[in-house]
C-alpha positions as CSV (number, residue, x, y, z in Angstrom):
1,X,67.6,-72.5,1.8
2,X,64.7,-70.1,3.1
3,X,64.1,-67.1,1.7
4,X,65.0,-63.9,3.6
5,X,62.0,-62.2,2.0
6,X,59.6,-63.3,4.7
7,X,59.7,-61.1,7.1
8,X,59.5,-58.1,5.4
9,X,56.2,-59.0,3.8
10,X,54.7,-59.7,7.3
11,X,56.0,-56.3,8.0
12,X,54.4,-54.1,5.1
13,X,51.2,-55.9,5.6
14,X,50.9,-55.1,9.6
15,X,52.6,-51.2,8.8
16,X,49.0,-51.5,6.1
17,X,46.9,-52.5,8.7
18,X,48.0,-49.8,11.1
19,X,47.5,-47.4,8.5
20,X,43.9,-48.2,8.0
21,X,43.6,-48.3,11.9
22,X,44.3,-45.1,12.4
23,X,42.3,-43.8,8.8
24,X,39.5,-45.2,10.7
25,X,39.8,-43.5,14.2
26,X,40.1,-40.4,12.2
27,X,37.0,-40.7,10.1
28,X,35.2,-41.3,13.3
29,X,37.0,-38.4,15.1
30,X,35.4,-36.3,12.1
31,X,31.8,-37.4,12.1
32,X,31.5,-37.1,16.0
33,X,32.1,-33.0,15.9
34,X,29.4,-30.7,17.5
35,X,27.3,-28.0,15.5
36,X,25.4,-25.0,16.6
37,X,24.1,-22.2,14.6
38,X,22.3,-18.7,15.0
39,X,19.4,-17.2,13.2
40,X,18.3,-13.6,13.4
41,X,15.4,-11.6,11.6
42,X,16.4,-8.2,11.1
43,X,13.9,-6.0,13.4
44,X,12.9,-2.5,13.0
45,X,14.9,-1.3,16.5
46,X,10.9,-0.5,18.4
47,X,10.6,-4.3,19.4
48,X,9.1,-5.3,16.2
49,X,9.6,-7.7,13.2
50,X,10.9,-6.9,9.7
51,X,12.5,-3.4,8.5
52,X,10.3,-0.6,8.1
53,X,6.6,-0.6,8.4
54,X,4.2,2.0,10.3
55,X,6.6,4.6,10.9
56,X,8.1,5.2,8.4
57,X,5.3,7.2,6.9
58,X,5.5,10.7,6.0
59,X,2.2,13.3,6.3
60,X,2.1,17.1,5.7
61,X,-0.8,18.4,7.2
62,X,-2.2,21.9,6.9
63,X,-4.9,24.1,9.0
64,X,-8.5,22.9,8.2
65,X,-11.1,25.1,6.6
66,X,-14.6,26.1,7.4
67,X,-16.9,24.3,5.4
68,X,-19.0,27.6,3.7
69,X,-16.3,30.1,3.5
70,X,-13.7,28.0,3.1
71,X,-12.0,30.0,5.7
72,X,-8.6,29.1,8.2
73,X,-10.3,27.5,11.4
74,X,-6.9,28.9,13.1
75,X,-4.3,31.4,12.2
76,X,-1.2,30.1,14.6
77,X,0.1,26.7,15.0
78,X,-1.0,27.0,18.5
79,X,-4.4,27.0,17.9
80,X,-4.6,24.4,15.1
81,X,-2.6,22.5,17.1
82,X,-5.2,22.8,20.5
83,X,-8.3,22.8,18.6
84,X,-6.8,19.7,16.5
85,X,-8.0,21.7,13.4
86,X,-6.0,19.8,10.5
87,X,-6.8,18.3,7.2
88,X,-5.0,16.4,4.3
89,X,-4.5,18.5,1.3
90,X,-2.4,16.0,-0.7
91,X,-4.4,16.4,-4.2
92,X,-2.8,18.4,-6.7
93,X,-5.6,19.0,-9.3
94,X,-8.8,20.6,-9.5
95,X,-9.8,18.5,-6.3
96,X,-7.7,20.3,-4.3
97,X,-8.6,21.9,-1.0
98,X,-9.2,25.5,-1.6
99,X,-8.1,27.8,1.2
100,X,-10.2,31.4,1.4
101,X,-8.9,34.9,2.2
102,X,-10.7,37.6,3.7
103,X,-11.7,40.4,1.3
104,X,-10.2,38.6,-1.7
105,X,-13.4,38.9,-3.4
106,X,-13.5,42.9,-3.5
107,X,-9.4,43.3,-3.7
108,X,-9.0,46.4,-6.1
109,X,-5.6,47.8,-7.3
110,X,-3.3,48.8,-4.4
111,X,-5.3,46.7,-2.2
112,X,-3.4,44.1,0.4
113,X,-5.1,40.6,1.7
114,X,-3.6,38.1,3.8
115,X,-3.8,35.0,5.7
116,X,-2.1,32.5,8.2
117,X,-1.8,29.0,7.1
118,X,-1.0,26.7,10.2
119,X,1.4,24.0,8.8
120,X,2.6,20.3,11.1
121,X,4.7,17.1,9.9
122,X,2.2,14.5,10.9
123,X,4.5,11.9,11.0
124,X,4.9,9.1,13.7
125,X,9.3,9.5,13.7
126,X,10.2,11.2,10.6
127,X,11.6,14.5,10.5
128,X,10.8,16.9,7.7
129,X,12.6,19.4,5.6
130,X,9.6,21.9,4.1
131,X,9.6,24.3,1.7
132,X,7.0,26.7,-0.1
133,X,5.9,27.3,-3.4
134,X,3.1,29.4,-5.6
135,X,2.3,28.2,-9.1
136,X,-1.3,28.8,-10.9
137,X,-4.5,27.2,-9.5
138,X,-6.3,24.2,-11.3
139,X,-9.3,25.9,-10.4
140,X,-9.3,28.6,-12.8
141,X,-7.7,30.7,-15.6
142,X,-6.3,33.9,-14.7
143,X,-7.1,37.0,-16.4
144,X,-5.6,38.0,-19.4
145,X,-3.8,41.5,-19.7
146,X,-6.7,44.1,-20.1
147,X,-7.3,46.6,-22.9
148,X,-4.7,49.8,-22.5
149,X,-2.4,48.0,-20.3
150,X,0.7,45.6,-20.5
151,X,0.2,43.8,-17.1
152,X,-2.2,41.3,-16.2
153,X,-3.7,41.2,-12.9
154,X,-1.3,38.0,-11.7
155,X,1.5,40.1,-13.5
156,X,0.8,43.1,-10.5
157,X,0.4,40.6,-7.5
158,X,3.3,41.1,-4.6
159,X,4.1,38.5,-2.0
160,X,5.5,38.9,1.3
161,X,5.8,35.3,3.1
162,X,6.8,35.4,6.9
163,X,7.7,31.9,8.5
164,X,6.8,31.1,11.9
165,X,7.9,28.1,14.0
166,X,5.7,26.5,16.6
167,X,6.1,28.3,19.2
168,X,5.1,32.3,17.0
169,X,8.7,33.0,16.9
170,X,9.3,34.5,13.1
171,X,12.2,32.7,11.6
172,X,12.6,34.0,8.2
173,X,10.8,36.7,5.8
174,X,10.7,37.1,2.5
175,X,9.5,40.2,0.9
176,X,7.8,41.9,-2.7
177,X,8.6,38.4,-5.0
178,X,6.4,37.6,-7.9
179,X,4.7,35.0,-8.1
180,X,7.5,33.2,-9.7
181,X,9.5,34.3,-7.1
182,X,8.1,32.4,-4.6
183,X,9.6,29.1,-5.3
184,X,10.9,26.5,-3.0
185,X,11.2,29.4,0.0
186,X,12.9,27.2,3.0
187,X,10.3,27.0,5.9
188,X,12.9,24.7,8.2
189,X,13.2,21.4,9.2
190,X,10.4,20.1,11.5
191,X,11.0,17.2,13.9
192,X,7.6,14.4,13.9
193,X,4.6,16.5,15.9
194,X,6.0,19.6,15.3
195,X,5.2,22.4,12.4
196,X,4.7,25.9,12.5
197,X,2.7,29.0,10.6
198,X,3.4,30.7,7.1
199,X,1.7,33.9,6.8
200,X,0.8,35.6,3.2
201,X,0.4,39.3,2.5
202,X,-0.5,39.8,-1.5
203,X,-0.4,43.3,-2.5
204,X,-2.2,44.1,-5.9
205,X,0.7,47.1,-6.9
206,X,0.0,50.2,-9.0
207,X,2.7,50.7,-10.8
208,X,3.1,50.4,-14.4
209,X,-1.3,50.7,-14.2
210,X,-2.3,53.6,-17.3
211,X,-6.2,52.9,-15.7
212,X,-7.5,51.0,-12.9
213,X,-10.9,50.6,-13.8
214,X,-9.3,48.3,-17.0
215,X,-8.9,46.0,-14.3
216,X,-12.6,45.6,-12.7
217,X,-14.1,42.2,-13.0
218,X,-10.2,40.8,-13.3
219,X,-9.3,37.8,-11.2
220,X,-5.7,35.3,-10.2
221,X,-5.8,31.9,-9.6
222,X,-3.1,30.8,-7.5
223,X,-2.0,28.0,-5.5
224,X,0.0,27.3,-2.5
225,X,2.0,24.6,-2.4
226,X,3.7,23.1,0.7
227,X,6.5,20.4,0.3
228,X,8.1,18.0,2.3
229,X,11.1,15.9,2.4
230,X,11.8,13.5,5.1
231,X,15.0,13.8,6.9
């Protein structure tokens, strides 16, 4: 008799051979798929490569001096700004510009000086929050408090800082501080290419004085500080 298996082994064996068919077509289905792909290098938004570079410096600039006195070459904004009259005065030591003011040299008590110190943010783009500061000068050692009195020369010394913006318009005062007293005064926030002029009255006071002439020969050292913060 012949055996009724025969069939169904010719059957699994073609179902296999299907299987592997259609294994196949997929395997080649896979290998045949399209690729693309994009590459970008971040740019600095001006047309150029990479992020950051020239312009995002930060410069402070402040009205040049005359070379023997040592003198403002302007005493508005204005005028540094036409005449192009500005310098660097990023050193903080002894090596530090020295700006002059008229009559300092023969200031007696109850005496007031002043000057005008043109100001500009430099920068290419940045905008710049400024603010201004006295603290003692690198260049010297101020007097100490004379014989019969209990105030030293720096100790008498009143400030009155008025703030002007580019254009002369005053936009803040601030009167009779200390020395100590000016410390971080606002001066604004200055777009890139603009700036504006901080003017200084010092007033050498009287009171509390027993003798004036204790005070002859006596001399301050101070220094004016501008800082900036870009914004």
């Amino acid at each position: 008799m012949e055996s009724t298996n025969t069939p169904r082994k010719s059957y699994r064996k073609r179902t296999a051979i299907a299987a592997g068919s259609l294994l196949g077509v997929a395997a080649l289905i896979t290998a045949a798929a399209f690729n693309d792909s994009a590459f970008l290098n971040f740019g600095n938004g001006n047309g150029g490569d990479g992020i950051g570079g020239g312009d995002n410096t930060f410069d402070i600039q402040v009205v040049d001096t005359a070379a023997t006195t040592n003198l403002p070459l302007a005493s508005s904004y204005a005028d540094a700004e036409t005449g192009k009259f500005w310098q660097q005065a990023n050193k903080p030591g002894a090596d530090g510009v020295t700006i002059g003011i008229p009559n300092a040299e023969t200031m007696t008590p109850g005496d007031t000086i002043s000057t005008s110190i043109p100001f500009k943010n430099d920068s290419k783009k940045l905008g710049g929050d400024l603010v201004f500061s006295l603290a003692d000068s690198p260049k010297g050692t101020s007097s100490a408090v004379p014989a019969g009195e209990t105030k030293s020369m720096a100790d008498l010394l009143r400030y009155t800082v008025e703030v002007k913006d580019a254009a002369g318009t005053t936009t803040a005062t601030y009167a009779d501080l200390t020395q100590a007293g000016v410390d971080n005064l606002d001066l604004g926030e200055y777009d890139a290419g603009t700036g504006g002029t901080v003017s200084v009255s010092i007033t050498w006071t009287t009171t509390g004085i027993n003798d004036p002439n204790n005070y002859q020969g006596n001399s301050a050292y101070v220094q004016a500080q501008f800082v900036g913060t870009s914004v």
